[in-house]
C-alpha positions in Angstrom: 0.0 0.0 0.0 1.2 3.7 -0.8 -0.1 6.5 0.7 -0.7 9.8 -1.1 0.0 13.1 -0.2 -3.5 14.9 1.1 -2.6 18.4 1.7 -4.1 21.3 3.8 -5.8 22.9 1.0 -9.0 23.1 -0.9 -7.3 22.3 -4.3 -3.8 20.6 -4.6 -2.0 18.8 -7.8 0.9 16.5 -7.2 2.8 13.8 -9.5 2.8 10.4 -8.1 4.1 7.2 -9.2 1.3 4.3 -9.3 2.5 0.8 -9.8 5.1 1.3 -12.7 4.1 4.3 -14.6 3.5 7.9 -13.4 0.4 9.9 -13.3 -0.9 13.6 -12.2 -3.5 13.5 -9.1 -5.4 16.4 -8.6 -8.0 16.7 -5.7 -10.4 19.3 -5.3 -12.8 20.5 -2.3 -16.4 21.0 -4.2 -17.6 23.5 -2.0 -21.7 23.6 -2.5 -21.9 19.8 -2.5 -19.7 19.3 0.5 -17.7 16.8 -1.0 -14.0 15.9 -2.7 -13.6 15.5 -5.9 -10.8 13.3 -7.7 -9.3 14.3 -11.3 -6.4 11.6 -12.6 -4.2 12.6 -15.7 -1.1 11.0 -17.2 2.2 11.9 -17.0 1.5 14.1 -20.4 -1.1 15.6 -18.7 -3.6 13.7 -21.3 -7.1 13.3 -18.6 -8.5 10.3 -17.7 -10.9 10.8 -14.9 -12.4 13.8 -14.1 -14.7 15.3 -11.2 -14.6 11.3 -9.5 -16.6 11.9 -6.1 -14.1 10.6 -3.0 -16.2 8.6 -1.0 -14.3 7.3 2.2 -13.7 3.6 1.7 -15.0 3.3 -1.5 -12.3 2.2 -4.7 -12.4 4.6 -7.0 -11.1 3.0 -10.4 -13.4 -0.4 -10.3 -16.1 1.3 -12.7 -13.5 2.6 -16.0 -11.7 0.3 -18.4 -9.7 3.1 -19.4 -6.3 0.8 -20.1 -4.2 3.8 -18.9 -5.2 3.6 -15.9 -3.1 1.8 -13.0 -3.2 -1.6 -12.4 -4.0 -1.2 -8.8 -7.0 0.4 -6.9 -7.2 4.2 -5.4 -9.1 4.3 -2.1 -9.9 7.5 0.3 -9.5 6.5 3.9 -11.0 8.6 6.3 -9.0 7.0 9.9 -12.1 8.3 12.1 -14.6 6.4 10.3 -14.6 3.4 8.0 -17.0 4.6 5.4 -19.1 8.1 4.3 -18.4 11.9 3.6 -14.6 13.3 4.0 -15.2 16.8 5.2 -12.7 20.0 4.1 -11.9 19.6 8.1 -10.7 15.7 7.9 -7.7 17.0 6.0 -4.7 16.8 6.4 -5.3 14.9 10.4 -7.4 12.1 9.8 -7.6 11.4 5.7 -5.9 9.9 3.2 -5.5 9.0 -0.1 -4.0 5.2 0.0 -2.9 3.0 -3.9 -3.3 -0.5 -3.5 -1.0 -2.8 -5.8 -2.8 -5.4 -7.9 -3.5 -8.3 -5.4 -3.3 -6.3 -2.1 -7.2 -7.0 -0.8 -7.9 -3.4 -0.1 -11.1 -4.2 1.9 -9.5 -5.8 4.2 -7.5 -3.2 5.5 -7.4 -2.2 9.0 -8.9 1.1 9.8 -8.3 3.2 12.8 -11.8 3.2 15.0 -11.0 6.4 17.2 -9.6 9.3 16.9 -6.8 8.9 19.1 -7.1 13.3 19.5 -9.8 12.6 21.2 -8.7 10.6 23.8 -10.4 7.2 22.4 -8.8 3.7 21.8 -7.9 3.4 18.1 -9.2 -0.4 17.6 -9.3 -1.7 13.9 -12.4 -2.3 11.8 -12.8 -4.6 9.2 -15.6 -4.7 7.0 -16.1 -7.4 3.8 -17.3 -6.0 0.9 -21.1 -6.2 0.8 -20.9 -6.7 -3.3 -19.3 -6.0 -6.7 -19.2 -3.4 -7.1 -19.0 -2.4 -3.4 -21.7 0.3 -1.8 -21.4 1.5 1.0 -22.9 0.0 4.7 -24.1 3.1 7.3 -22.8 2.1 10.1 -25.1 2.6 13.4 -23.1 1.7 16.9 -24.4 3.7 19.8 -21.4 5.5 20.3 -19.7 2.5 21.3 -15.8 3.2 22.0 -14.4 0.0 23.2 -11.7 -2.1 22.4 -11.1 -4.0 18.6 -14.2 -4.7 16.4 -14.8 -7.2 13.9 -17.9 -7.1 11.9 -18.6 -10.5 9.9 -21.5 -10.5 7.4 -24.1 -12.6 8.0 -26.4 -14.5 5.1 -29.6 -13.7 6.0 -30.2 -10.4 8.0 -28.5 -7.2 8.1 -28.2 -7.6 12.0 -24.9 -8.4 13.1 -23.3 -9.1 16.2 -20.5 -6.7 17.1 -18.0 -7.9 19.8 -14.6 -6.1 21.7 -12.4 -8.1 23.4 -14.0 -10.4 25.2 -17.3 -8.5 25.4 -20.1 -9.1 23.3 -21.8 -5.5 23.0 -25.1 -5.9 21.5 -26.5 -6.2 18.0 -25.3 -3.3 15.1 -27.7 -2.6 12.3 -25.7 -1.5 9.3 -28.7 -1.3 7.2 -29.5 -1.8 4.4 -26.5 -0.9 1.0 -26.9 2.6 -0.4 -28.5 0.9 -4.2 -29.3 3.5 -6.7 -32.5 3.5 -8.4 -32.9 1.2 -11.2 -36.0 2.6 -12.7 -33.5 5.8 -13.2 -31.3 7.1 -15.7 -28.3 8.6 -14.2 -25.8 10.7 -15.6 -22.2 12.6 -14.0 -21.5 15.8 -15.1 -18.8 18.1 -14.6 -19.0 22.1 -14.9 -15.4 22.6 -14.6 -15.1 20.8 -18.2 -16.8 23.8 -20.1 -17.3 27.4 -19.3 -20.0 28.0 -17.3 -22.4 26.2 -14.5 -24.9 25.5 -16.6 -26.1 21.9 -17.8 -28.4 20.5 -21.0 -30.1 17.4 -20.6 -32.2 16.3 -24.3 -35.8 14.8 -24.3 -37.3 13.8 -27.2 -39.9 11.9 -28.3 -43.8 11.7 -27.7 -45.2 11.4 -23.8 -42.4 13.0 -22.0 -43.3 12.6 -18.2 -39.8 12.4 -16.6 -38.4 14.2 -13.2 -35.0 15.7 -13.3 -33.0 15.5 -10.2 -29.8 17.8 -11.0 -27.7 16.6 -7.6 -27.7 20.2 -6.1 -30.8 20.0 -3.7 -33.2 21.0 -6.4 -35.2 18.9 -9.2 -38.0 19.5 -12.1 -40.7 18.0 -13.8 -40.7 17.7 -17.9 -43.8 17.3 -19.9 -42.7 18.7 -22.7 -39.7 17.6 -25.1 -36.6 19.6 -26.0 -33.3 20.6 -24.2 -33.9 21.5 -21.0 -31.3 23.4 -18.8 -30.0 23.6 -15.2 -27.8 26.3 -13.9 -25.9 25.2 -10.7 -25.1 28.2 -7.9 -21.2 26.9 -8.0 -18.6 25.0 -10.2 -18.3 21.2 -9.2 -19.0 17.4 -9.8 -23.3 16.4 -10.1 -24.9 13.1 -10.6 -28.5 13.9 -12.9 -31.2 11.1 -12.1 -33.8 11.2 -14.6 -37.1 9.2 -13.8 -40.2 8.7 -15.7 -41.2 8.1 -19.1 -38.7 9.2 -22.0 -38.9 7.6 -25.7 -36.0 10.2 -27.2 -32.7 11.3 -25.6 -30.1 13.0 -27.6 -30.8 14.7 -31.1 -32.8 14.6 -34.3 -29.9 13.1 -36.5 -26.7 12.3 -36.1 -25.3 15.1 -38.0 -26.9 17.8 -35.8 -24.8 19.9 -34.1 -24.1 19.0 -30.6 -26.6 19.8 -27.9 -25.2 22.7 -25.7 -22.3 21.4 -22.6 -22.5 18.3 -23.5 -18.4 18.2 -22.8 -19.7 18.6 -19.7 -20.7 14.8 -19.5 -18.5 12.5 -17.8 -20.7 8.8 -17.9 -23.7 7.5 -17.4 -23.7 4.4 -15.4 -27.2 3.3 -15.4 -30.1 3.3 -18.3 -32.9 3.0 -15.8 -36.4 2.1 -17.5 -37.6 5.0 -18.9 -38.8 3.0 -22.1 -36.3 5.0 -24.2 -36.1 3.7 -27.6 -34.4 6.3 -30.0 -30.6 7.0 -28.6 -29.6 8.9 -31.8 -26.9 11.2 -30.8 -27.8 11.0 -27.6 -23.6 11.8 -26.6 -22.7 13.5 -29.6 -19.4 15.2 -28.9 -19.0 14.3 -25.3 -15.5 14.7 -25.5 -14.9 13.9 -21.7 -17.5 10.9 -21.7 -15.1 8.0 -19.7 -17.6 5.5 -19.2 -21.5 3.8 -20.2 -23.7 1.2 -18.7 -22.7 -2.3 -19.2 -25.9 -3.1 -21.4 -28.5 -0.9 -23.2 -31.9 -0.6 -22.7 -34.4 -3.5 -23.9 -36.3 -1.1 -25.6 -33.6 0.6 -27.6 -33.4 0.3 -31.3 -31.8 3.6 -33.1 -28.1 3.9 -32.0 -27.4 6.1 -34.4 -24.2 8.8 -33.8 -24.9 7.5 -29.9 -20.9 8.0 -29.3 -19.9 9.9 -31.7 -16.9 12.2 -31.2 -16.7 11.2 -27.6 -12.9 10.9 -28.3 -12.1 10.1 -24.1 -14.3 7.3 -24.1 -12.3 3.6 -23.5 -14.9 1.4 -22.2 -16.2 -2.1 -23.1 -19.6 -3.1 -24.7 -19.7 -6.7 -24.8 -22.9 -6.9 -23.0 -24.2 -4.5 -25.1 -27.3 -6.9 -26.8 -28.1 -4.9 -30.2 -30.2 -8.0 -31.9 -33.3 -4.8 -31.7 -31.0 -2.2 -33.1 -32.3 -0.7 -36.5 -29.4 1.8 -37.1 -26.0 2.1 -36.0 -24.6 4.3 -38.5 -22.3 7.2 -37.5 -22.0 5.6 -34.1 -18.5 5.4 -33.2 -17.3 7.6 -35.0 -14.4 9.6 -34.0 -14.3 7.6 -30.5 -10.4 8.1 -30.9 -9.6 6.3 -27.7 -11.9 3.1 -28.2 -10.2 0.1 -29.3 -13.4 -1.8 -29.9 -13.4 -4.0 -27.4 -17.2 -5.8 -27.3 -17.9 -4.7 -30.9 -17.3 -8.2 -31.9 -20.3 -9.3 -29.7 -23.1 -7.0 -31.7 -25.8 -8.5 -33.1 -26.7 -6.8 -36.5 -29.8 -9.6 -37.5 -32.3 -6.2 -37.1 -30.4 -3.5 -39.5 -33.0 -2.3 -41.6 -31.3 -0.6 -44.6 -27.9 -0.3 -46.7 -27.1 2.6 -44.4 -27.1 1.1 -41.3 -23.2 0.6 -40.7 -22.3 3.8 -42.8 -19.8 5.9 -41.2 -20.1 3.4 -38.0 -16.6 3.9 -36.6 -14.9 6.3 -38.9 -12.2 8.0 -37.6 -11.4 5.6 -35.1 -9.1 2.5 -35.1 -10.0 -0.8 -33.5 -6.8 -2.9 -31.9 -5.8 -5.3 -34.6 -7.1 -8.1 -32.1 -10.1 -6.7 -31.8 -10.8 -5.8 -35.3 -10.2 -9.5 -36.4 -12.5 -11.0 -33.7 -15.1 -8.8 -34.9 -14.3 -9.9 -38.5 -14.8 -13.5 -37.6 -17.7 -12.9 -35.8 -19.7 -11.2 -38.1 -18.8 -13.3 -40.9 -19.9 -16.2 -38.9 -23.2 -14.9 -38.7 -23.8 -13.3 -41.9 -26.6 -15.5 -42.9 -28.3 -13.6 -40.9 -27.4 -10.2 -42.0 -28.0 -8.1 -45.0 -25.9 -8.6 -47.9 -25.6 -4.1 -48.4 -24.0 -2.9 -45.5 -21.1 -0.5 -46.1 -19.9 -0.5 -42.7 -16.8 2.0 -42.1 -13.6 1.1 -39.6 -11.7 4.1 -40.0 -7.9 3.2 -39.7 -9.0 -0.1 -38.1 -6.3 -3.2 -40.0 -7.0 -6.6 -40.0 -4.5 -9.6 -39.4 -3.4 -12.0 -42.1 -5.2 -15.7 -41.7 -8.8 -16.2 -40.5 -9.4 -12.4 -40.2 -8.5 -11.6 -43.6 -10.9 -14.4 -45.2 -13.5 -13.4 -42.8 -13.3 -10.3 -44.4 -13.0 -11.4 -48.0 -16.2 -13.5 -47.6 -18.1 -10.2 -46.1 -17.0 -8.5 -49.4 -18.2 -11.3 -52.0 -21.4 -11.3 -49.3 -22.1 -8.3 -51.0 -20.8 -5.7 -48.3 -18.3 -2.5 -48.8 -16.0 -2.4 -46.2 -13.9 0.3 -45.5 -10.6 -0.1 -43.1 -7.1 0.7 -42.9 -6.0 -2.8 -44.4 -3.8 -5.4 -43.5 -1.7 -4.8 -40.2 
């Protein structure tokens, strides 16, 4: 374990070495949400995660796939208490900023129970992971003080039994784990990526009836479609929830111009069930986009320009299931730091016209690995496909062998592929 620097004031940048390679950590206090805030960079100063909430206890790399990322795991430790909010008074006394190595079984570590300023017996906690990925457990103990505590997780109940030494000191109910909704869509943003405090969320479609939580106290209810806005009262990190019903998010063609601070997007981790069905352009030039749900909605079926021009996305979508997906044209386009990893796995059985692939990841350059799986695969299943797609890979190149007949037999299939040729 390494422990980071966590200095005495409300912003600080330092260069760190994590694992093998070096990287640029920036912290940052967000005042109106009470909260800290996380921003990593590589050594070039190229970013890879920005506005991350610090949560005390909680890793804070397990949801990105980002593969220049460390190998090992960040975690804020707050040495007063084993999970919850890091206040701007924590630091620099009682919090830090610890890197595990790959291996090192973070959630095992011993915290500090008591504030030894105050007088109390500093006894260690240990708390297993709840789930994967891990959420937090609020932790009620009657102000006990005594002695070492071990809390084991029990199969059925959320009561455990909380012993110190040799006394047993009553039941402890750590209710239930903090879940998000999963009838909501939830979105990050980050003000700090674009001039101004201002956000745009776009609904579309017919029967809009959604809520907008914006994260800063304060929420709205749509009926109506079109870009609505949100002005926060101060720079900082918010996560949107969005319940309702929404059949349109994002814009009217892929080759509209971009909805306004849509840089300001960071991720969406969660679809929620909206019914949302048309996703055309729905992140159109969300150049700081990092990460996306692991699957899309069941009722999706237009993809069109969904990721286009987010150039910092690096994620995976192999469980993305797009057998219902009519159009997927213009879709990756321009996602300069994807790879492709997942694309492999898409199901294009539902396509519905020539156009359906055009322009689908122009601009942007699959591994060789990659590319060839998803050569293989799609050959494999081309029976099933149209025999007109013009599907475009931008500077993706194919390997010699299996790959390369793959993609032979999707040309004499009757398709126009266009790709960077063989690697």
């Amino acid at each position: 374990m390494q422990v980071l620097a966590w200095r005495a004031f409300s912003a600080f940048r330092q260069s760190v070495l994590l694992g093998d390679r070096r990287f640029i950590v920036e912290v940052k206090w967000n005042a109106s949400r009470t909260y800290w805030t996380l921003d990593l960079r590589t050594a070039a100063d190229e970013l890879i995660i920005a506005g991350l909430k610090l949560i005390a206890g909680v890793p804070v790399l397990h949801k990105y796939q980002d593969p220049r990322l460390p190998d090992g795991q960040l975690v804020a430790v707050d040495l007063s208490l084993p999970t919850g909010r890091i206040g701007l008074e924590d630091i620099p006394d009682s919090a830090i900023l610890a890197y595990f190595d790959p291996g090192e079984p973070w959630f095992e570590t011993v915290w500090t129970w008591w504030d030894t300023l105050q007088g109390r017996l500093n006894a260690p906690l240990q708390i297993p992971p709840p789930a994967d990925p891990p959420f937090l457990w609020p932790l009620v103990a009657n102000d006990l003080t005594m002695g070492p505590v071990e809390l084991e997780q029990p199969a059925l109940t959320q009561v455990y039994m909380l012993t110190a030494d040799d006394l047993t000191m009553g039941a402890v109910d750590l209710g239930a784990p903090v879940l998000p909704d999963p009838a909501a869509m939830i979105l990050e943003v980050n003000t700090l990526l674009e001039s101004g405090t201002q956000v745009t969320i776009p609904l579309g479609g017919a029967g809009v009836n959604v809520n907008i939580d914006w994260g800063d106290g304060s929420d709205d209810d749509y009926t109506t479609s079109g870009n609505k806005t949100h002005t926060y009262g101060a720079e900082g990190t918010y996560s949107i929830v969005i319940t309702g019903t929404l059949a349109r998010f994002g814009l009217a063609s892929p080759l509209d111009a971009n909805y306004a601070n849509v840089a300001k997007i960071v991720g969406c981790s969660q679809w929620g069930n909206l019914g949302l069905t048309i996703l055309v352009g729905a992140f159109k030039g969300a150049a700081n986009l990092q990460y996306m749900p692991p699957d899309l909605p069941s009722t999706a079926t237009n993809l069109a320009g969904l990721l286009r021009l987010c150039s910092s996305f690096s994620g995976d979508l192999s469980g993305w299931d797009t057998s219902n997906i009519t159009d997927m044209s213009y879709m990756l386009q321009g996602t300069t730091s994807f790879d492709g990893t997942g694309v492999a796995n898409f199901d294009l059985s539902s396509l519905a016209s020539a156009g359906a692939l055009t322009f689908f990841a122009q601009s942007t350059s699959f591994s060789t690995p990659n590319y060839a799986a998803l050569l293989i695969a799609w050959e494999a299943a081309k029976a099933g496909y149209r025999t007109d797609l013009t599907p475009s890979f931008g500077g993706s190149e194919y390997s010699a062998g299996a790959a390369a007949a793959a993609r032979a037999a999707l040309v004499s299939y009757g398709w126009t592929i266009t790709d960077g040729g063989p690697a």
